[in-house]
N, C-alpha and C positions, 0 to 999 in steps of 0.2 A: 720523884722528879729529879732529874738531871743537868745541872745548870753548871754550864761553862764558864768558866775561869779565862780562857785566853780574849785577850779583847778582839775585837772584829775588825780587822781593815779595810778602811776606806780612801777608795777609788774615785775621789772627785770627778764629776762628768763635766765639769767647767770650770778654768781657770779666772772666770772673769774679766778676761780682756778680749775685743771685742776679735771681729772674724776677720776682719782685713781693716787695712791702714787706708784708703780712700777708695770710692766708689768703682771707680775703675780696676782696684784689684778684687771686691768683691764681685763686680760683674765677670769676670775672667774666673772666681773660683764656682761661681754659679753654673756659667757656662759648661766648665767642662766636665763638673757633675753630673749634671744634667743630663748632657749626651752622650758622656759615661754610660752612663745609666739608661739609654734611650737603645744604645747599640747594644749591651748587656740584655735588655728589657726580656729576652725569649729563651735566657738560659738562667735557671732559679738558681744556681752554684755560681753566680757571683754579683759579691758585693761590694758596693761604691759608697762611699760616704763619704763627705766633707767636713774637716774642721772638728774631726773627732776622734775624742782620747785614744791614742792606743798603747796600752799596757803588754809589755812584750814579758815581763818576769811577775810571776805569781809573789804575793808577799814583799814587794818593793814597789807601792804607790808612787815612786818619787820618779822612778825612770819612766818616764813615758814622754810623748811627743803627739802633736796633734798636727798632721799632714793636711794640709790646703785643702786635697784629693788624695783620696788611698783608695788602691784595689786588690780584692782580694780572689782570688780563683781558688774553688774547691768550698765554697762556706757560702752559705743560704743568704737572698736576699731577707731585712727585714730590720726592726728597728732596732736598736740599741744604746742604750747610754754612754758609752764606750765600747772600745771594740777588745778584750781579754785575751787575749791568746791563749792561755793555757784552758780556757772554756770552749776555743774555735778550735780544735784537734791540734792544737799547736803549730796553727799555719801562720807564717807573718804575711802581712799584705807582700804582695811580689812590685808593685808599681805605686812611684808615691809621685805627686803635684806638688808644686812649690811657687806660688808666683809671687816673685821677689820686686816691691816694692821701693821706693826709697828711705821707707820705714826700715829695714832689712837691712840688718848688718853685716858684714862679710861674716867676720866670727859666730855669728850668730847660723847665718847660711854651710858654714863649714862643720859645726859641732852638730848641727842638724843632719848632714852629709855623714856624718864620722859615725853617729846613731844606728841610720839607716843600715850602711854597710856592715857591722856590726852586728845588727838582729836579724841580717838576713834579707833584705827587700832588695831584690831583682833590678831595678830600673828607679831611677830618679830622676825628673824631670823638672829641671830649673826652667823658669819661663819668667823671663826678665819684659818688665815695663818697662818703655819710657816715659819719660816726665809728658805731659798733654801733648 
């Protein structure tokens, strides 16, 4: 028997803070999942998911980012815990959701931005609320 010495990394699938900062921006990340996903519905290459990990470097748990909304073209609908890239052919989502609350801090909105372009994602789409 063969037993491995290197430890195993783990890929948390939740960082424990919640999905959006008031009802109004979860309704706005539901939404456009949804429909996302509604217009998507007839073509099995691609996947939408909201609010989920995406790990863009194998063996660095700590880089990753969880988009509002991300969409991915070329990579099967279906569940996942996270979304791996180095297990998706190495595709990064091409389009990411952001609905920026007044939870949302600029810096916070820019280092998310800085992420993005960086790993590759095609289209960001900031979608600002206003207060009621």
């Amino acid at each position: 028997m063969i037993v491995s010495l290197e430890p195993q990394i783990d890929y948390p699938d939740s960082d424990g803070q919640p999905m959006a900062d008031n009802t109004k921006q979860f309704r706005w990340i539901v939404f456009l999942k949804e429909n996302l996903e509604c217009l998507f519905a007839q073509n099995p290459e691609v996947f939408v998911a909201g609010d989920l990990f995406w790990y863009p470097v194998e063996e660095k748990p700590d880089v990753r980012v969880a988009p509002d909304v991300l969409v991915v073209f070329g990579r099967q609908k279906g569940d996942r815990g996270s979304y791996r890239q180095w297990q998706e052919d190495n595709i990064p989502p091409q389009v990411v959701f952001e609905i920026i609350s007044t939870g949302n801090t600029l810096k916070e909105m820019i280092k998310k931005q800085q992420f993005y372009d960086y790993y590759g994602v095609k289209e960001i789409d900031l979608i600002y609320l206003l207060q009621n």
